[in-house]
C-alpha positions as CSV (number, residue, x, y, z in Angstrom):
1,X,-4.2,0.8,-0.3
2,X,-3.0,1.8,3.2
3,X,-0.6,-0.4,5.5
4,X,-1.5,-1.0,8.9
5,X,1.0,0.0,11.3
6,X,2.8,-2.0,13.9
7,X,4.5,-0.8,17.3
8,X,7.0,-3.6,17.4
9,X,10.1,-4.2,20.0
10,X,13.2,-3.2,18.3
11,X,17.1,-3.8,19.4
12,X,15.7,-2.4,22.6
13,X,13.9,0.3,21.6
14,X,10.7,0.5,19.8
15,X,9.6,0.5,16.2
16,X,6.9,1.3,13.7
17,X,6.7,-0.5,11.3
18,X,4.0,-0.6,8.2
19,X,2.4,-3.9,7.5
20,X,4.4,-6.4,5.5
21,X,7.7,-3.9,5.5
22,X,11.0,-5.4,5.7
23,X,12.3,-2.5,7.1
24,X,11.0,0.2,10.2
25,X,9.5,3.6,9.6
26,X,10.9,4.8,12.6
27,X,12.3,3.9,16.0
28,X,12.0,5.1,19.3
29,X,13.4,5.4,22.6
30,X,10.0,4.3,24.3
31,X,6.8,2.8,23.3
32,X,5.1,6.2,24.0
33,X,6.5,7.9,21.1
34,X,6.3,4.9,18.8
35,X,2.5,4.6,19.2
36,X,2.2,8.3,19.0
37,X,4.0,8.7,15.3
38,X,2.1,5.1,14.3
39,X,-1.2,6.6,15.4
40,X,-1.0,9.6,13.3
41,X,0.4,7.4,10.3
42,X,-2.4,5.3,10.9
43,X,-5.0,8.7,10.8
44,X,-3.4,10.0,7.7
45,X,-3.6,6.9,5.6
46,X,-7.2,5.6,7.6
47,X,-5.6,2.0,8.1
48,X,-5.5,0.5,12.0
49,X,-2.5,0.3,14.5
50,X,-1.5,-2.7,16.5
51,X,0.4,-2.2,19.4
52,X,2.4,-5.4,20.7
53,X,4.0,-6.5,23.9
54,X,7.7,-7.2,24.3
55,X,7.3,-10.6,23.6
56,X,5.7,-9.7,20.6
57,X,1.9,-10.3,21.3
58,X,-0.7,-8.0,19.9
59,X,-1.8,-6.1,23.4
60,X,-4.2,-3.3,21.7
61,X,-5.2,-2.6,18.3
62,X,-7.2,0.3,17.2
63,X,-9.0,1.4,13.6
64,X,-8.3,4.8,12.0
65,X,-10.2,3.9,8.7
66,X,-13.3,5.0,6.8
67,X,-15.4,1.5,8.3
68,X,-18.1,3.0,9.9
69,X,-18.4,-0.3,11.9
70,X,-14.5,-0.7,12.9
71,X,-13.7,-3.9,15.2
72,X,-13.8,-3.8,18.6
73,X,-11.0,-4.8,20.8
């Protein structure tokens, strides 16, 4: 089954990081990048990608996956 990805703050730089992962699949200088190598993680196993807020608060979320009827928000 495919992980969700999360853009998560990180040491003061910005991770991704796949659901329920201890550890980060990569980290980046800004949030940019980080949503951009999440987003095509997200694509290539059809799972979703929340993007949070500094302060750790989901700000966006958006689903990659084969639900024709994804959530909205």
């Amino acid at each position: 089954m495919a992980k969700n990805q999360h853009v998560v703050p990180h040491d003061g730089f910005w991770a991704v990081r796949g659901e329920g992962n201890q550890r980060v699949t990569s980290i980046h200088r800004t949030q940019e990048e980080a949503i951009l190598a999440a987003r095509n993680i997200a694509i290539n196993q059809q799972s979703e990608l929340f993007i949070h807020r500094p302060n750790g608060q989901i700000r966006e979320r958006s689903s990659y996956g084969s639900d024709p009827y994804p959530p909205k928000g």
